[in-house]
N, C-alpha and C positions, 0 to 999 in steps of 0.2 A: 607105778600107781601110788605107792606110797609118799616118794616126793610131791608127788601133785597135792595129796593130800596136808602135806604139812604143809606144801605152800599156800593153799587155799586157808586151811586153818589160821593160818599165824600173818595172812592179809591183813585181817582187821585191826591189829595189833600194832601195823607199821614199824616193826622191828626189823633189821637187815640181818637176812640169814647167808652163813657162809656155804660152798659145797667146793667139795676138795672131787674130780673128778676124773672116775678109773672103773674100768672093767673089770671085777676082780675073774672072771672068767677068760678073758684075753690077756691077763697080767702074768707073768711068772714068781718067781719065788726072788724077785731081781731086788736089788737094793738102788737103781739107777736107773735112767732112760735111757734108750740106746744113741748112742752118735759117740763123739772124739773121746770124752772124759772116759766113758766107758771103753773101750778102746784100750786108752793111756793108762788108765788104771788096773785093767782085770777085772772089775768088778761084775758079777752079773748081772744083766741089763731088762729092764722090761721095754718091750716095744711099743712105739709110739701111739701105733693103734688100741691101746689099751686107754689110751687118754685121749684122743681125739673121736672115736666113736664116744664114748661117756659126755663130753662135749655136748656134740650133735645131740643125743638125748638130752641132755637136762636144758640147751634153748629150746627144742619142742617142746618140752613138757610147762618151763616157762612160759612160750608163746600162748601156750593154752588154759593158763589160768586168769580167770578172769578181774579183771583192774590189778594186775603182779603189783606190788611195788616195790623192792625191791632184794636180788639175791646176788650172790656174788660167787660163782663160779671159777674159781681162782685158783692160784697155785703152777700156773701153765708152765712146762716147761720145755716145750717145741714151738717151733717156729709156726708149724701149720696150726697149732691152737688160736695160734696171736694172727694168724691173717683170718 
């Protein structure tokens, strides 16, 4: 609800907002996303689904504010974010 809201608010304004996008309730305490690097390194991983659910939420909630123009949802770094 919140996002919606600043998206709505700062419409009229035509500034381009960023959103770095993560579930902090699905995320772990990981410094990394899960696959090879983490792996090769040790490092602890957060899994994927912590960034591709957050995703899916922030284009709904985009979808549904009225005349968007625009945000940027960015940062991806899985494969299933980018298809």
């Amino acid at each position: 609800m919140l996002v919606r809201r600043v998206l709505e608010y700062l419409n009229p304004l035509n500034v381009p907002i960023a959103l770095w996008p993560c579930d902090r309730n699905l995320a772990t305490k990981g410094v990394i996303r899960e696959g090879i690097q983490a792996l090769q390194t040790g490092l602890p991983e957060n899994p994927v689904i912590a960034e591709t659910s957050a995703l899916a939420a922030l284009l709904e909630i985009g979808g549904n504010v009225p005349n968007p123009r625009s945000y940027y949802a960015g940062f991806h770094g899985t494969e299933r974010c980018v298809d």
